[in-house]
DSSP file (Angstrom, degrees, kcal/mol; ACC not computed):
  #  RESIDUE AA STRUCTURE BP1 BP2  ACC     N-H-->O    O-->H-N    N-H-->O    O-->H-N    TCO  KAPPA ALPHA  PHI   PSI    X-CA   Y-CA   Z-CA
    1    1 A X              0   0    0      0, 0.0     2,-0.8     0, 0.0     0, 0.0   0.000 360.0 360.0 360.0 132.6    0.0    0.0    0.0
    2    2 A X        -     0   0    0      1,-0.1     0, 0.0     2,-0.0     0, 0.0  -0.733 360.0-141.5 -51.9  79.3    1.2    3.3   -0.8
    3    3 A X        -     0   0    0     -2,-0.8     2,-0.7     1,-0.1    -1,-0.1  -0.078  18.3-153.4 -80.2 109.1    2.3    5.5    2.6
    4    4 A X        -     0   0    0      1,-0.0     2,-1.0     3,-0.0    -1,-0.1  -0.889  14.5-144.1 -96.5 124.1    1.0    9.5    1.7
    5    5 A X        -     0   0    0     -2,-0.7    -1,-0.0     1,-0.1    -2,-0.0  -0.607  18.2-115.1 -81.6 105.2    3.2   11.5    3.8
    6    6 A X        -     0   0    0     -2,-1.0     2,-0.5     1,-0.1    -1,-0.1  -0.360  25.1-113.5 -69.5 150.3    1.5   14.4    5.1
    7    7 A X        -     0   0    0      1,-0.0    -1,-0.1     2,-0.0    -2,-0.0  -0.718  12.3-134.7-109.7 112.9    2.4   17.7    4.1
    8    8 A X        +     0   0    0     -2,-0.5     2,-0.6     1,-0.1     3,-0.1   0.021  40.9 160.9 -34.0 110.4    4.1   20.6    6.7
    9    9 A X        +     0   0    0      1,-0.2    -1,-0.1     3,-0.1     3,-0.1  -0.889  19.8 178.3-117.8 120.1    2.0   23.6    5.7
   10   10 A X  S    S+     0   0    0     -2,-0.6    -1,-0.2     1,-0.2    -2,-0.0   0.990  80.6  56.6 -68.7 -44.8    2.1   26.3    8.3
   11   11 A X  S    S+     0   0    0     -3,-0.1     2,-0.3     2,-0.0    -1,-0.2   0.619  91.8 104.4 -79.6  10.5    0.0   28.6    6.4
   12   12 A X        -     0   0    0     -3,-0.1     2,-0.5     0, 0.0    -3,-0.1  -0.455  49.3-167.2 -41.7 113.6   -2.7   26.0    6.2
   13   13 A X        -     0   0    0     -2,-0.3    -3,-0.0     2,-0.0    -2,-0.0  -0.797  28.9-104.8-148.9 141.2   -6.0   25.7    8.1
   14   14 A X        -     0   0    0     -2,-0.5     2,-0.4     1,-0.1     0, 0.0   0.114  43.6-147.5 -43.9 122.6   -9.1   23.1    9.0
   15   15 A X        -     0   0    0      4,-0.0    -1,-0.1     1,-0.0    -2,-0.0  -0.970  11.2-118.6-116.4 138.4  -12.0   24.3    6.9
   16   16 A X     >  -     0   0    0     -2,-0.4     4,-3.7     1,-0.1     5,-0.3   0.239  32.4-110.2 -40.4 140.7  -15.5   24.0    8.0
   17   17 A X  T  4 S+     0   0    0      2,-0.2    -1,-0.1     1,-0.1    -2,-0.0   0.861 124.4  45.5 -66.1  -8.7  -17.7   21.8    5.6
   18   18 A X  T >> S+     0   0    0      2,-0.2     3,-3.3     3,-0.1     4,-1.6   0.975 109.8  52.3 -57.7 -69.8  -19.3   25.4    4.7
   19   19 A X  G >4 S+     0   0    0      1,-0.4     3,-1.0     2,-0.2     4,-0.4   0.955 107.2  48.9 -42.8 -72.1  -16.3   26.9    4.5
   20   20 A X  G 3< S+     0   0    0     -4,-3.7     3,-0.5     1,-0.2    -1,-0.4   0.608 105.3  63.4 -53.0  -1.4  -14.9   24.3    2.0
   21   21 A X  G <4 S+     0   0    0     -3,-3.3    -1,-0.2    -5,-0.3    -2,-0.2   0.775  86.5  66.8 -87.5 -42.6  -18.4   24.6   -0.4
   22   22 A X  S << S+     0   0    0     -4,-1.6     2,-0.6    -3,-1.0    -1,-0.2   0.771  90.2  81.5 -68.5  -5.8  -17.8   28.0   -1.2
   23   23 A X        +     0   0    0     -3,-0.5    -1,-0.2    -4,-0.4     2,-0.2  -0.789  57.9 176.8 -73.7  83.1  -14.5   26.4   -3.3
   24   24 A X        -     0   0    0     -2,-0.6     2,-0.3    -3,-0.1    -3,-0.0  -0.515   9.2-163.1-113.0 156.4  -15.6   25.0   -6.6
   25   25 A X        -     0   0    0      1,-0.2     5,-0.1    -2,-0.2    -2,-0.0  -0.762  35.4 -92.2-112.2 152.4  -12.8   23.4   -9.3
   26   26 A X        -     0   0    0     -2,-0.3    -1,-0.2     3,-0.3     5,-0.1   0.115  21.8-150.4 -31.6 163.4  -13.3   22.8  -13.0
   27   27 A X  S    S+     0   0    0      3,-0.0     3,-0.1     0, 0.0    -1,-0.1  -0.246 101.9  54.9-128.5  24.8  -14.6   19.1  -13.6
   28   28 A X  S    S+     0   0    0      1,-0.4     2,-0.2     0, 0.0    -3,-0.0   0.337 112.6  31.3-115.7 -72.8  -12.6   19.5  -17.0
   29   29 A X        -     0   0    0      1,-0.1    -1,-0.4     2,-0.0     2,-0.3  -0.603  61.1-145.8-119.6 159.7   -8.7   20.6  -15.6
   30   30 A X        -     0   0    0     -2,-0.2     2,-0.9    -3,-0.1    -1,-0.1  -0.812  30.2-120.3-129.9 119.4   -6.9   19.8  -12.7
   31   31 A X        +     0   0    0     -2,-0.3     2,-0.3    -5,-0.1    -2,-0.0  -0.636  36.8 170.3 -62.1  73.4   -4.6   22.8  -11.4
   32   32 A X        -     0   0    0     -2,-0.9     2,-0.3     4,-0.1     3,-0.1  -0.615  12.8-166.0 -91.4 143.7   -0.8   22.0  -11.3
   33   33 A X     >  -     0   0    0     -2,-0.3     4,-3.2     1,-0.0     5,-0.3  -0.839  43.2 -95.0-105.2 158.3    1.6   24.9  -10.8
   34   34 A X  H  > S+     0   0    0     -2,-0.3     4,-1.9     1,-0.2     5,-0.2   0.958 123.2  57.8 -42.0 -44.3    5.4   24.2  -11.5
   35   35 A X  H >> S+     0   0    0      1,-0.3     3,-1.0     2,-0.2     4,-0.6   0.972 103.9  49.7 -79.6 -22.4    6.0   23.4   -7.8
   36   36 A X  H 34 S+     0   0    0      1,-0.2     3,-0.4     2,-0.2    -1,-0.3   0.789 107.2  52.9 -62.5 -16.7    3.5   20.6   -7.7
   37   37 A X  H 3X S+     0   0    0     -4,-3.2     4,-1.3     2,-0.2    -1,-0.2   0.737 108.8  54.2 -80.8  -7.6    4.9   19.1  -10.6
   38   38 A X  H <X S+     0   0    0     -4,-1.9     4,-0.8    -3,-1.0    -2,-0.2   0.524 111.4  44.5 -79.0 -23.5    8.2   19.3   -8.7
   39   39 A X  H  < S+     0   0    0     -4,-0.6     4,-0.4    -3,-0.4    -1,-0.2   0.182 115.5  42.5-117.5  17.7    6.9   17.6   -6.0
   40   40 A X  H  > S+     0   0    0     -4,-0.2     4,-1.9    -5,-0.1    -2,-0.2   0.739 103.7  62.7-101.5 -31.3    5.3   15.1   -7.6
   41   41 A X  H  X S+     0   0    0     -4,-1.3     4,-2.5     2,-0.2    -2,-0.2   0.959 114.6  52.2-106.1 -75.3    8.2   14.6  -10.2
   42   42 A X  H >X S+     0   0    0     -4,-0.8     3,-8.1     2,-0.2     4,-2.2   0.897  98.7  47.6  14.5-135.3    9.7   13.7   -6.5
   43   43 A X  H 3> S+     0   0    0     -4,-0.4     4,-2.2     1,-0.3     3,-0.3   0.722 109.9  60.2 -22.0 -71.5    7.9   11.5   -4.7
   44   44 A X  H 3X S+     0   0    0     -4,-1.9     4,-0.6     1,-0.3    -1,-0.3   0.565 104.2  48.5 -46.5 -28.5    7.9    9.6   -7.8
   45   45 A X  H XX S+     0   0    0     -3,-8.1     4,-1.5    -4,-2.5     3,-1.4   0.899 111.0  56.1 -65.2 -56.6   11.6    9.5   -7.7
   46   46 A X  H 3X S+     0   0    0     -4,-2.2     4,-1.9    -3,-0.3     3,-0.3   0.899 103.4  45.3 -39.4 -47.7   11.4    8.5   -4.3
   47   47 A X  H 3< S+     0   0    0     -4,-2.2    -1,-0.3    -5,-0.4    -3,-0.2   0.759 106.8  57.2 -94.9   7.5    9.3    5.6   -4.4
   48   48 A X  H << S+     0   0    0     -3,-1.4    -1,-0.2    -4,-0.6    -2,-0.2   0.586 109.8  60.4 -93.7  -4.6   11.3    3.8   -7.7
   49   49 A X  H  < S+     0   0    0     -4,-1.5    -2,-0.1    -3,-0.3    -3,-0.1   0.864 109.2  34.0 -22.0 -71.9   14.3    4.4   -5.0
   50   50 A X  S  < S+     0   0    0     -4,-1.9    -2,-0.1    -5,-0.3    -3,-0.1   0.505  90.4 109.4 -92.0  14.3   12.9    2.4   -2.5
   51   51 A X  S    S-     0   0    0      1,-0.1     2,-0.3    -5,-0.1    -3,-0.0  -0.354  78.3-105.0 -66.4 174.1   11.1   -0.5   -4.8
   52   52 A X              0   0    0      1,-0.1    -1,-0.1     0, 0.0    -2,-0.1  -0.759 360.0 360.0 -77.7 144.9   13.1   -3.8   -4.3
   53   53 A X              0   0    0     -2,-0.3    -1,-0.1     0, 0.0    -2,-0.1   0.405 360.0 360.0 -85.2 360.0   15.4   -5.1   -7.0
């Protein structure tokens, strides 16, 4: 099973299930910015690291 490592954000904080409605996404495109592709680009290094050989 794949272990998601939660992620430090300090400027982060629990939103209310109200609070979270008023945030609507596309259903067509999924938002990457450079540094999530950086940290996905990552992880993905990371876990062909630790497969076995």
């Amino acid at each position: 099973m794949k272990r998601i490592v939660k992620p430090e954000l300090p400027d982060a904080k629990v939103l209310s299930p109200l609070e979270l409605n008023k945030y609507r996404f596309s259903d067509k495109h999924t938002v990457l910015t450079p540094n999530q592709l950086e940290k996905l680009a990552a992880s993905d290094a990371d876990v062909e690291e630790s497969k076995p050989q």
